[in-house]
SEVO-68190 format. One record per atom (N, C-alpha, C): residue number from 1; atom name; x negated, y negated, z negated. Coordinates in steps of 0.05 Angstrom, whole numbers, plus 5000, padded with zeros to 4 digits. Atoms other than C-alpha are relative to their C-alpha. Example, Ala and Ser with C-alpha at 12.3 -4.5 7.8 and 13.67 -1.06 7.14 Angstrom:
2
SITE    nr   atom   east   north     up
SITE     1      N   4982    5024   5000
SITE     1     CA   4754    5090   4844
SITE     1      C   4982    4976   5000
SITE     2      N   5016    5024   5001
SITE     2     CA   4727    5021   4857
SITE     2      C   5015    4978   4986
This chain:
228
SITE    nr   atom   east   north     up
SITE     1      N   4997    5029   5004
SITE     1     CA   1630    5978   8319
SITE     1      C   5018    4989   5022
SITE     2      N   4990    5014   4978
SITE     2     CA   1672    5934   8357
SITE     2      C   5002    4977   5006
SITE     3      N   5005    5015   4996
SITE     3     CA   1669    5878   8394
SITE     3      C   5032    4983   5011
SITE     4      N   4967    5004   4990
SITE     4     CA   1737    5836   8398
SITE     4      C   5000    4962   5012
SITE     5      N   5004    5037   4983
SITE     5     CA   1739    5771   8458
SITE     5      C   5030    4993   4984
SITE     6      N   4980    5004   5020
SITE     6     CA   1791    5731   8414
SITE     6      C   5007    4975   5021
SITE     7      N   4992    5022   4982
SITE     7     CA   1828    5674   8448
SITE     7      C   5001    4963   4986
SITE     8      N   5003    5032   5010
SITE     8     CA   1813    5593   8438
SITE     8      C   5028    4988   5012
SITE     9      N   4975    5014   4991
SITE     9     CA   1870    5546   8444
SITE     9      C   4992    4980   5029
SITE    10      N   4985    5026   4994
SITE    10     CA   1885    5502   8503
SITE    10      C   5001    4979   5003
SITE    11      N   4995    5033   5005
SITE    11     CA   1905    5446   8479
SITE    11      C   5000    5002   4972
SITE    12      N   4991    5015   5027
SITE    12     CA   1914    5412   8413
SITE    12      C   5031    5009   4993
SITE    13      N   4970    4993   5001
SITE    13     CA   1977    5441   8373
SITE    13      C   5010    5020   5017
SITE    14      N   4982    4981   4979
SITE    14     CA   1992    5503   8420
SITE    14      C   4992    5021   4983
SITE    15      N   5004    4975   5014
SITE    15     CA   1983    5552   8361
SITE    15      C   5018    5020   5012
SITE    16      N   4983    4987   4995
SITE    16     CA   2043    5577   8366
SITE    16      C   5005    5017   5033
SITE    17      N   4991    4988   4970
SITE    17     CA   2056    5584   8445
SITE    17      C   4979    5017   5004
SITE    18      N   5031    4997   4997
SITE    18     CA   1977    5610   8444
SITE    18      C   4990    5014   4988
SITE    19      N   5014    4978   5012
SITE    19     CA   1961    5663   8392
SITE    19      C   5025    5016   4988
SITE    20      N   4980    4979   5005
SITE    20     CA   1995    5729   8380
SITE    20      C   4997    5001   4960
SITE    21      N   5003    4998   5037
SITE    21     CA   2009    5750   8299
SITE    21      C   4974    5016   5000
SITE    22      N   5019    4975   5015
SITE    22     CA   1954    5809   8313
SITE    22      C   4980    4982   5012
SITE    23      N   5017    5016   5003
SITE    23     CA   1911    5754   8339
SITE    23      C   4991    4989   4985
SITE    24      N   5009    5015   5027
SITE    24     CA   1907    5719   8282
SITE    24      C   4994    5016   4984
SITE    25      N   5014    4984   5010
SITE    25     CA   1893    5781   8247
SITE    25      C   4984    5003   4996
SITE    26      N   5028    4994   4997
SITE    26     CA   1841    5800   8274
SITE    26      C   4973    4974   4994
SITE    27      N   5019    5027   5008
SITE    27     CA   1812    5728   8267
SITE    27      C   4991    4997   4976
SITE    28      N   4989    4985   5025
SITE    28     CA   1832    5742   8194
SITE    28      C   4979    5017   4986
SITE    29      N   5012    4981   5002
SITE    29     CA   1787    5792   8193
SITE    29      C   4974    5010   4994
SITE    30      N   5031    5005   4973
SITE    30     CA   1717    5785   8226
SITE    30      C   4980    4975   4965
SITE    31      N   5014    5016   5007
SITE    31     CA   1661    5754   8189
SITE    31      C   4976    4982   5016
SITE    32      N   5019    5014   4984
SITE    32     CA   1621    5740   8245
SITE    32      C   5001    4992   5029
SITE    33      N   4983    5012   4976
SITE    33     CA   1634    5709   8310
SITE    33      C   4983    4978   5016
SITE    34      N   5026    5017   4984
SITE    34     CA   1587    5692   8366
SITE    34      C   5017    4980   5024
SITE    35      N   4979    5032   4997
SITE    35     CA   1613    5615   8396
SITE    35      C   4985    4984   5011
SITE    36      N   5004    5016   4978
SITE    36     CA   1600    5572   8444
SITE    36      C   4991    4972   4992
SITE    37      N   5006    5020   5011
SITE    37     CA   1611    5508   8390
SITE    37      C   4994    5011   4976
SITE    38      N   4999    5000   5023
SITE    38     CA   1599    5516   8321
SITE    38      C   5025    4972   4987
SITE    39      N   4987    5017   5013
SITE    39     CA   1633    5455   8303
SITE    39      C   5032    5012   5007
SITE    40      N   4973    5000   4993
SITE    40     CA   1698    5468   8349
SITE    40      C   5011    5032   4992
SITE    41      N   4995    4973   5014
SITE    41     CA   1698    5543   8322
SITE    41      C   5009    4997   4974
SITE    42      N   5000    4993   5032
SITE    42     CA   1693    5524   8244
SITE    42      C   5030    4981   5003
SITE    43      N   4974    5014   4999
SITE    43     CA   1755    5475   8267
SITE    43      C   5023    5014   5001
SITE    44      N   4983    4980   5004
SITE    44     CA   1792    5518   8297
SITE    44      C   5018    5027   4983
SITE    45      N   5002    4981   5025
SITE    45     CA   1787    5566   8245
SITE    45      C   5020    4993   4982
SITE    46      N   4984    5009   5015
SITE    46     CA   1812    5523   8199
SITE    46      C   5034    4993   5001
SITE    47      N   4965    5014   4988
SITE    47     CA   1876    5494   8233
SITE    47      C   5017    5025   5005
SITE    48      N   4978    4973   5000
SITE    48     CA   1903    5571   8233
SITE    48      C   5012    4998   4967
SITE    49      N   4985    5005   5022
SITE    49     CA   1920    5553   8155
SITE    49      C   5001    5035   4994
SITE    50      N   4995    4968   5007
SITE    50     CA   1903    5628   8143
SITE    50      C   4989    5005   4977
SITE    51      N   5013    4994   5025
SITE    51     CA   1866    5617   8079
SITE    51      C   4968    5008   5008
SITE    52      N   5022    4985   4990
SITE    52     CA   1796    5640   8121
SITE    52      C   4980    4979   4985
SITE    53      N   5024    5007   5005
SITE    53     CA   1730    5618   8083
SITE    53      C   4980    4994   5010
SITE    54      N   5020    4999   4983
SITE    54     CA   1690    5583   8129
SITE    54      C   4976    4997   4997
SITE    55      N   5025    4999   5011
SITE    55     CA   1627    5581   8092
SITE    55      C   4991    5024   4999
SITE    56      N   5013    4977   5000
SITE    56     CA   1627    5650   8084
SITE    56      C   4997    5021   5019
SITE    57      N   5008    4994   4972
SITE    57     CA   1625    5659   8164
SITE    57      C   4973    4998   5008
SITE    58      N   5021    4999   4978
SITE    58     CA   1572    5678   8205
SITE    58      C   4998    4991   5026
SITE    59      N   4993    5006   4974
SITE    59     CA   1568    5639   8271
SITE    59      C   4972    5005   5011
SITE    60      N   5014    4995   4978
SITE    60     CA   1524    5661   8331
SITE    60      C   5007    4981   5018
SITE    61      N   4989    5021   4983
SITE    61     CA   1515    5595   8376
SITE    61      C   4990    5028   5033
SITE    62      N   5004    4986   4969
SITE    62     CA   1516    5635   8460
SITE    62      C   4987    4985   5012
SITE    63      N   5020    5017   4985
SITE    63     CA   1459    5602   8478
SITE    63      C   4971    5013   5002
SITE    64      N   5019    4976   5023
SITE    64     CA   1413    5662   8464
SITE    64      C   4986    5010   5034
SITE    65      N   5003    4983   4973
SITE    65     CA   1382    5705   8533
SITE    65      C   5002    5028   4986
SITE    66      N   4990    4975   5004
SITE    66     CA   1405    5773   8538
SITE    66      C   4983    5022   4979
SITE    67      N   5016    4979   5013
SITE    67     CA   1343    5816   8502
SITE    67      C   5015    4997   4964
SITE    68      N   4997    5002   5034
SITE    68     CA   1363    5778   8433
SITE    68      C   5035    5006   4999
SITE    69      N   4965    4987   5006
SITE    69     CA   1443    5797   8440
SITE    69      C   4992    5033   4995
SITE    70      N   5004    4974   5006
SITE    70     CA   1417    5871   8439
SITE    70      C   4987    4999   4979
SITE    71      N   5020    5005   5019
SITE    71     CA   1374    5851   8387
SITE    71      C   5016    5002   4976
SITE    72      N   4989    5007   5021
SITE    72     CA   1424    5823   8344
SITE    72      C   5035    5021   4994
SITE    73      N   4980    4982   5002
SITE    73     CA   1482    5877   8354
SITE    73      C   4986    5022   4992
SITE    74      N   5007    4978   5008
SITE    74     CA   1439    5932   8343
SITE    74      C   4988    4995   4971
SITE    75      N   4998    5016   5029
SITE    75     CA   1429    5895   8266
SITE    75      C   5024    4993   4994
SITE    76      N   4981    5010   5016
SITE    76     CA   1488    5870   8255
SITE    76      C   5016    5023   4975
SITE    77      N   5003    4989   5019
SITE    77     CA   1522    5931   8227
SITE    77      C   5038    4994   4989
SITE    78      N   4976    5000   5002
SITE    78     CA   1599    5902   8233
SITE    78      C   5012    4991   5018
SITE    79      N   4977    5021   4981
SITE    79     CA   1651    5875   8274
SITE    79      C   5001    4980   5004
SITE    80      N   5015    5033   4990
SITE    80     CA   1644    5815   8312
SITE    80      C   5023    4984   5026
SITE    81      N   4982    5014   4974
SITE    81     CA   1689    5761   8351
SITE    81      C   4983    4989   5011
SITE    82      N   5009    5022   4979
SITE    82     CA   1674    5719   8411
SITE    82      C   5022    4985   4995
SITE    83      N   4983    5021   4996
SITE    83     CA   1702    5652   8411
SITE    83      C   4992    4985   5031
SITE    84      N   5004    5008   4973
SITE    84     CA   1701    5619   8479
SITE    84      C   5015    4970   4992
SITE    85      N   4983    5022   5005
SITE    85     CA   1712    5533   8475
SITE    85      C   5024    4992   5001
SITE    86      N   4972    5006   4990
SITE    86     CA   1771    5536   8510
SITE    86      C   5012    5030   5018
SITE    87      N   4986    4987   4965
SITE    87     CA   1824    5600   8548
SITE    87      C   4984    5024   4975
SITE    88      N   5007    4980   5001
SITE    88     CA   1800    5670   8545
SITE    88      C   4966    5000   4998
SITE    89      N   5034    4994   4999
SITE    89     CA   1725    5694   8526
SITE    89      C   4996    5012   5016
SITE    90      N   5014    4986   4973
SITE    90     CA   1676    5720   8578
SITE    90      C   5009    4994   5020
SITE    91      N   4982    5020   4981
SITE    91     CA   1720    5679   8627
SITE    91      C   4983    4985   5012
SITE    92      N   5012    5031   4998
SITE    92     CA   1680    5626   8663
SITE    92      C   4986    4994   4974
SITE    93      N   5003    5001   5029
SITE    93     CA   1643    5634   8592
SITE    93      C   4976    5016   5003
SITE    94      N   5023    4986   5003
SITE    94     CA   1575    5652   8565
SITE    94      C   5001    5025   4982
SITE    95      N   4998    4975   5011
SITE    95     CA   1610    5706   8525
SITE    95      C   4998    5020   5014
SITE    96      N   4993    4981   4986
SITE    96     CA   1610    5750   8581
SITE    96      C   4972    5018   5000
SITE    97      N   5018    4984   5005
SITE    97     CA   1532    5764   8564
SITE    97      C   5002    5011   4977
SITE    98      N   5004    4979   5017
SITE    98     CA   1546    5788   8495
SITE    98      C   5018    5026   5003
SITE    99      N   4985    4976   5006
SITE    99     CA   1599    5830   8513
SITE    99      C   4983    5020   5031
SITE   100      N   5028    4985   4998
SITE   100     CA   1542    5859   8564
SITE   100      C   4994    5012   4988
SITE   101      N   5011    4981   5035
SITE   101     CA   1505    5876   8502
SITE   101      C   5009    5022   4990
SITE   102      N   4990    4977   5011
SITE   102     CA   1554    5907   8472
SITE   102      C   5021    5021   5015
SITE   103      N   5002    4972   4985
SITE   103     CA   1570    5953   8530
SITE   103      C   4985    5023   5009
SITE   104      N   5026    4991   5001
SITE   104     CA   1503    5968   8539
SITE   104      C   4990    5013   4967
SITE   105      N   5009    4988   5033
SITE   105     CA   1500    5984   8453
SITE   105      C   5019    5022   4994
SITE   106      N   4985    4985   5013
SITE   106     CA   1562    6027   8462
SITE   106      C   5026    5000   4981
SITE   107      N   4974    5008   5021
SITE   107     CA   1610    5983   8421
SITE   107      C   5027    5003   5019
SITE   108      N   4968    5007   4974
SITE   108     CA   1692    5980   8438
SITE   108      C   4991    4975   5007
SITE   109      N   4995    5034   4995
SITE   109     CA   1701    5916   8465
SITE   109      C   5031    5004   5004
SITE   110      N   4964    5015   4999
SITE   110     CA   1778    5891   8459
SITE   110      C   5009    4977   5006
SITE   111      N   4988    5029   5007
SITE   111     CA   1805    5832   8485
SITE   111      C   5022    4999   5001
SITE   112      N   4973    5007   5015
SITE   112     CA   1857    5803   8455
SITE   112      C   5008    4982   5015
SITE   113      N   4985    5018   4989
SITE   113     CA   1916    5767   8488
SITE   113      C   4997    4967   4988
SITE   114      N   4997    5023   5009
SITE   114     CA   1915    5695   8492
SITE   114      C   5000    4983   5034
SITE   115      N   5000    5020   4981
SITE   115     CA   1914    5630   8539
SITE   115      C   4981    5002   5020
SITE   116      N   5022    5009   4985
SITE   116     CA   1880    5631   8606
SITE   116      C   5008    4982   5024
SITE   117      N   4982    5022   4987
SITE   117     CA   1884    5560   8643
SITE   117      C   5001    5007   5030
SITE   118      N   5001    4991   4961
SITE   118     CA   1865    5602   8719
SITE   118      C   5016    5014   5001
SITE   119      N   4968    4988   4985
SITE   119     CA   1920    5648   8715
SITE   119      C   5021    4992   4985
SITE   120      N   4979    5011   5012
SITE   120     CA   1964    5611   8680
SITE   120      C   5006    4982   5026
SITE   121      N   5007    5010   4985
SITE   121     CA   1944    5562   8738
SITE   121      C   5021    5012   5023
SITE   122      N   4995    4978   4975
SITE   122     CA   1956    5617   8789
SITE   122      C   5031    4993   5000
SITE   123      N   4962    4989   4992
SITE   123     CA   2025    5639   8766
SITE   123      C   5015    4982   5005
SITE   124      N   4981    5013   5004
SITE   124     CA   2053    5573   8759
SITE   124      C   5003    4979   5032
SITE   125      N   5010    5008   4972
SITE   125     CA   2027    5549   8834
SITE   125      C   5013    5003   5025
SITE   126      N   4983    5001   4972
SITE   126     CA   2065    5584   8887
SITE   126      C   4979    5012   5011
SITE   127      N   5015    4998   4984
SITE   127     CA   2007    5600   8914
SITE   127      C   4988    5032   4999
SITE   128      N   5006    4968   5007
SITE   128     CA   1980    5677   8932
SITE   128      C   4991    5004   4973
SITE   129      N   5011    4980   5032
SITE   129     CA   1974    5719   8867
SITE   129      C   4988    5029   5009
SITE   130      N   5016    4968   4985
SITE   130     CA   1957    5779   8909
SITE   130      C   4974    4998   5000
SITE   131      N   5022    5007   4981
SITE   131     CA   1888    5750   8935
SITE   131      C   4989    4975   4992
SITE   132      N   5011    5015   5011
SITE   132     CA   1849    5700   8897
SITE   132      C   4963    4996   4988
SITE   133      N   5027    5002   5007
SITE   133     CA   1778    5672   8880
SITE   133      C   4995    4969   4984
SITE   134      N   5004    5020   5025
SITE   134     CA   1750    5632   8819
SITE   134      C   4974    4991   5009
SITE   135      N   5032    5017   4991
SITE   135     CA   1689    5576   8840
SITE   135      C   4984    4988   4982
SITE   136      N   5010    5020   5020
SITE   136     CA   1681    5543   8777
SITE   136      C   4995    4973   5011
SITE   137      N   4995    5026   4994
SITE   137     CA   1654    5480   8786
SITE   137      C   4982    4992   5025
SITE   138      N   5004    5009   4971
SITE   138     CA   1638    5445   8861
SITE   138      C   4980    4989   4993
SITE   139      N   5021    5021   5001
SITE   139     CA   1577    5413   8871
SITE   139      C   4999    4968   5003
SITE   140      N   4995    5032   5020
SITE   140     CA   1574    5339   8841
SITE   140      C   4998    4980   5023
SITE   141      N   5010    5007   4969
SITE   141     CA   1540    5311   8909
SITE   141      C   5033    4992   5005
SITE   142      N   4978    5010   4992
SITE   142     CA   1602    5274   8952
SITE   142      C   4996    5024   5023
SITE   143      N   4999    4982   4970
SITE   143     CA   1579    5309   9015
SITE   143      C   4997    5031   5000
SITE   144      N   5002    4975   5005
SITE   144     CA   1557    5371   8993
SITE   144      C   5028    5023   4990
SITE   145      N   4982    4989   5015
SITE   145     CA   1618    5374   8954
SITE   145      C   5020    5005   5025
SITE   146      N   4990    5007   4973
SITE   146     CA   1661    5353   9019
SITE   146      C   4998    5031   5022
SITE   147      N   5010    4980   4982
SITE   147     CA   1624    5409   9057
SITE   147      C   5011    5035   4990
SITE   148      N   4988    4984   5015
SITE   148     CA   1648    5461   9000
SITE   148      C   5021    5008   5007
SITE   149      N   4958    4995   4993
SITE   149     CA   1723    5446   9007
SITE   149      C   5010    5008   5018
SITE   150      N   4997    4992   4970
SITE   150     CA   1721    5454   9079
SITE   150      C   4990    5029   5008
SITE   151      N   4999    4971   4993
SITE   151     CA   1692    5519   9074
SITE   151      C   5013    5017   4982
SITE   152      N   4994    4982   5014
SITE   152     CA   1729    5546   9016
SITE   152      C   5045    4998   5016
SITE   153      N   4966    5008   4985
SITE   153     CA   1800    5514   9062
SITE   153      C   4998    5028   5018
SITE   154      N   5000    4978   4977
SITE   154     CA   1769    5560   9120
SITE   154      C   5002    5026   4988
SITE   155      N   5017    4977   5015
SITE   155     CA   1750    5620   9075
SITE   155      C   5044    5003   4992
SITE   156      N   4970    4995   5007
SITE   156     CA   1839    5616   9047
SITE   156      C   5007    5003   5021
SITE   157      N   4975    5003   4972
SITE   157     CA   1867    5605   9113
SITE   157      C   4992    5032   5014
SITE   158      N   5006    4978   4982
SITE   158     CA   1825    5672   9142
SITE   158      C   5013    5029   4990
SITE   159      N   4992    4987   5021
SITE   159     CA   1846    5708   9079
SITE   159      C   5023    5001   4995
SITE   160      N   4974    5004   5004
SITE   160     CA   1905    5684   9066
SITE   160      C   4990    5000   4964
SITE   161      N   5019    4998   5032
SITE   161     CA   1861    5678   8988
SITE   161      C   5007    4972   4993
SITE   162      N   5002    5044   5018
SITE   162     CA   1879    5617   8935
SITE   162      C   4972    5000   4994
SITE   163      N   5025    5006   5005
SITE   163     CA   1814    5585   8924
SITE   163      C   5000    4987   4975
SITE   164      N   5001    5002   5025
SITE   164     CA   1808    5566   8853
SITE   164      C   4982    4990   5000
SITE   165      N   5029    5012   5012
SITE   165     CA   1756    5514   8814
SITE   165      C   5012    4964   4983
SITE   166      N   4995    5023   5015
SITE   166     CA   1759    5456   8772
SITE   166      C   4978    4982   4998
SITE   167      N   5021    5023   5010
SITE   167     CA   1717    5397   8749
SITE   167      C   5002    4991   4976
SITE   168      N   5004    5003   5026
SITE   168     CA   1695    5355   8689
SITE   168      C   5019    4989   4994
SITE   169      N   4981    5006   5007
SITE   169     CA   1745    5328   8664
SITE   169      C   5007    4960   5008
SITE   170      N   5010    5030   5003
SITE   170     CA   1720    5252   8670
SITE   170      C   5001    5004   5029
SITE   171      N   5000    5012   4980
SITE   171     CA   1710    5260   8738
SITE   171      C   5028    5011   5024
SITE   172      N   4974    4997   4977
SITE   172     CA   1781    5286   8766
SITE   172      C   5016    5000   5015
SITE   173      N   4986    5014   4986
SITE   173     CA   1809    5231   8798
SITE   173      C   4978    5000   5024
SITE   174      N   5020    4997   4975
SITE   174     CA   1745    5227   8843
SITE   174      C   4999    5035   5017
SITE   175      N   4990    4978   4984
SITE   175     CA   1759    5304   8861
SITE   175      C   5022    5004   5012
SITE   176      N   4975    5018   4985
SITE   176     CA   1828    5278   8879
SITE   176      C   5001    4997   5031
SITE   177      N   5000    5016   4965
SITE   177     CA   1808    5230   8928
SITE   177      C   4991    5011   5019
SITE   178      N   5021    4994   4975
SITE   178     CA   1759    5274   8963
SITE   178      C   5018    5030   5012
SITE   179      N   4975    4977   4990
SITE   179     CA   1815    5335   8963
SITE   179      C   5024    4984   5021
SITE   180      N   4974    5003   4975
SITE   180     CA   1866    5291   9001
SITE   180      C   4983    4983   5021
SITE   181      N   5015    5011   4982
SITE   181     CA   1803    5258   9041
SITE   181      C   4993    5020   5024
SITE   182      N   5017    4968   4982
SITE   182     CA   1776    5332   9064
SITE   182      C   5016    5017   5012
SITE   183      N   4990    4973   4988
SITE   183     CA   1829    5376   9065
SITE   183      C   5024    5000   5031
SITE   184      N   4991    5005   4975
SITE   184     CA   1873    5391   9129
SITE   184      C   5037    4992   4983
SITE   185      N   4967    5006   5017
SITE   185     CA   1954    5362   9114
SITE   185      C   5015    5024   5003
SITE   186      N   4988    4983   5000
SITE   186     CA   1983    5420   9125
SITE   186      C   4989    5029   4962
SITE   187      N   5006    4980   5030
SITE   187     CA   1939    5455   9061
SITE   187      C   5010    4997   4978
SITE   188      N   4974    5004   5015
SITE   188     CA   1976    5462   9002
SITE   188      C   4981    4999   4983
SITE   189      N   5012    5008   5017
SITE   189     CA   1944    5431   8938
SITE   189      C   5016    5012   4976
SITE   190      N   4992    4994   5018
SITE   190     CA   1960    5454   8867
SITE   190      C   4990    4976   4979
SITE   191      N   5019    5004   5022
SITE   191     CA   1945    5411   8813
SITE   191      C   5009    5009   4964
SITE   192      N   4991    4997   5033
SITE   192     CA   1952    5442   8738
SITE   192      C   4991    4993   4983
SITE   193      N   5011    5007   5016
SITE   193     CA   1936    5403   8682
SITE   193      C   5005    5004   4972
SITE   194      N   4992    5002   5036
SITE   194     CA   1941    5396   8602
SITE   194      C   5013    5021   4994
SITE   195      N   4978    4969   5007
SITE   195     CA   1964    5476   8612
SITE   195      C   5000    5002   4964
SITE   196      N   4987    4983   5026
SITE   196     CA   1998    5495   8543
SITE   196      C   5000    4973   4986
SITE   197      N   5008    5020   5015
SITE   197     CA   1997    5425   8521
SITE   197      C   5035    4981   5006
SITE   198      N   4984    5016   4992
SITE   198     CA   2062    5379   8510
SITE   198      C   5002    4982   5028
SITE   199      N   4995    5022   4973
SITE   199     CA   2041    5338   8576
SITE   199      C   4990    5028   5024
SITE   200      N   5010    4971   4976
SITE   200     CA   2028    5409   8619
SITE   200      C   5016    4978   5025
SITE   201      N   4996    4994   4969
SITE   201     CA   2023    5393   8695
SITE   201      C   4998    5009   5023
SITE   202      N   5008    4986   4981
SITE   202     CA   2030    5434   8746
SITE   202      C   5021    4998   5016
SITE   203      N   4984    4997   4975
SITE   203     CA   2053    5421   8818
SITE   203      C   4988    5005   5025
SITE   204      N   5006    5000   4981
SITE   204     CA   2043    5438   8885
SITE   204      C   5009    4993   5031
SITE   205      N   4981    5025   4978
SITE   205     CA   2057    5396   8953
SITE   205      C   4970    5009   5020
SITE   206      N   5022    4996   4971
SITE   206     CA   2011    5399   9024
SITE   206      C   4982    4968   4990
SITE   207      N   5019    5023   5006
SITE   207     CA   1959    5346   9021
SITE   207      C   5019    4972   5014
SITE   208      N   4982    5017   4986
SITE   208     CA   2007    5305   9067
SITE   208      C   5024    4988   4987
SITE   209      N   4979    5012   5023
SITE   209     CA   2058    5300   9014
SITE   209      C   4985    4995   4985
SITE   210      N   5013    5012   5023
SITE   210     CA   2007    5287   8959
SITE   210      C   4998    4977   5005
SITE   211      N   5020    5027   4994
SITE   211     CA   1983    5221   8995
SITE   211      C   5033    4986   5000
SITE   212      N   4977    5018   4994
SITE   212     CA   2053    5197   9003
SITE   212      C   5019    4999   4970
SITE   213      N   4986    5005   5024
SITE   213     CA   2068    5198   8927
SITE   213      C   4985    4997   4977
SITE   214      N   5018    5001   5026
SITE   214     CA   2047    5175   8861
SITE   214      C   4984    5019   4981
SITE   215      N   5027    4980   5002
SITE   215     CA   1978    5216   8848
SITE   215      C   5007    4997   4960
SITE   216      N   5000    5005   5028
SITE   216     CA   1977    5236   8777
SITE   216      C   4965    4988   4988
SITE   217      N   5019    5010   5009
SITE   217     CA   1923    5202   8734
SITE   217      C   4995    5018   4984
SITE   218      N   5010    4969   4998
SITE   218     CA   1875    5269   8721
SITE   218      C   4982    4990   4979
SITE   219      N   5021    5003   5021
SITE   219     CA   1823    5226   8669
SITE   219      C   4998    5010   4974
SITE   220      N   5007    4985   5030
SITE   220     CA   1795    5269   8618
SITE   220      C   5026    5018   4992
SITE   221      N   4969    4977   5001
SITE   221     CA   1860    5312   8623
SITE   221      C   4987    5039   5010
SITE   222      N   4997    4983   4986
SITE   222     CA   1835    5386   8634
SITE   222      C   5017    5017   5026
SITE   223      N   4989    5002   4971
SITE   223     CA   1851    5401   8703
SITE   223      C   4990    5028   5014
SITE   224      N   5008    4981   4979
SITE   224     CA   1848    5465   8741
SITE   224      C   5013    4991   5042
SITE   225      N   4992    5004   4968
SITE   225     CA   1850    5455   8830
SITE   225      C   5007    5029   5011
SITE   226      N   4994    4978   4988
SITE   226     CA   1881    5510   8869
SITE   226      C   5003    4985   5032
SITE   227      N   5002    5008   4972
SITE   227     CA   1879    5500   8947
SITE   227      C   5014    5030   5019
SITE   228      N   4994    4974   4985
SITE   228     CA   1912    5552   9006
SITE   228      C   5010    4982   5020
């Protein structure tokens, strides 16, 4: 059996820049496909214009604990995608316990090329590609959060390591202020947003030039932070 991590779009409209032909194949393909949304899966689905039957899909919501993923691969009995909401599966993603599972059951696992917004992030940054670390998301707290940045500034500078992490989307102008509040002016900020999306942003400037120019407005815009 095999298990194939398939890639989610992005953005809105980035078919094209964002899924290979044998991606869509394989999507093509699959009757069953364990997913993060149901709704934004049976969407997606559809907006490939591939003719796929989404009634006569099987969706697995990833909200499961690990005993019942062995449970349900060692029944299933066919081939099976991961969909991940957004980027690459098993990524910063709860796919990464079924494909667990099905290393532990013995299946291939394949993933398939597609969009991912941290090294897409990376490459487009400037910032080390050699030597890097992914945080997900900072703690919500002002001070706590504050206390974070400052050790993940010290933790790059000793390393010479990009420090990588993002926030919710709603609140990314407030991770903003507290990035050019905390960090030292000499540290070099990245910000990449709306990756693969007609309004893609990605630039990078020292915190000292960020404050001295028109801050982009980050609300509800997927946003990855890079720092060094």
């Amino acid at each position: 059996m095999k298990l194939y991590l398939l890639p989610m779009l992005l953005a809105e409209n980035a078919h094209d820049r964002s899924l290979t032909p044998y991606s869509i194949q394989i999507l093509k393909s699959l009757k069953v496909f364990f997913v993060e949304n149901v709704k934004t899966t049976r969407r997606f689905l559809s907006s490939l214009k591939q003719g796929v039957v989404i009634d006569e899909l099987r969706f697995i919501e990833m909200d499961q604990p690990f005993e019942r993923y062995l449970e349900i691969l060692a029944n299933l009995g066919e081939d099976a995608g991961i969909i991940s909401e957004a980027g690459c599966a098993g990524v910063a993603d709860p796919g990464a316990l079924v494909v667990e599972a099905g290393q532990q059951m013995g299946w291939t696992v394949q993933p398939l090329v597609g969009p991912n917004s941290i090294l897409l992030a990376l490459m487009g940054s400037g910032l080390n590609g050699q030597s890097f670390a992914f945080h997900g998301y900072l703690p919500i707290k002002a001070e706590e959060r504050a206390t974070k940045l400052k050790q993940l500034e010290r933790e790059g500078a000793q390393k010479s390591q990009t420090q990588i992490f993002m926030e919710t989307p709603y609140r990314n102008n407030q991770m903003l202020e507290t990035l050019l509040k905390t960090l030292n002016p000499n540290t070099r900020l990245c910000i990449a947003a709306d990756i693969t999306s007609e309004s893609e942003f990605i630039q990078t400037k020292s915190i000292s030039s960020w404050k001295k120019k028109e801050l982009p407005n980050l609300h509800k815009r997927p946003t990855i932070f890079l720092i060094l």
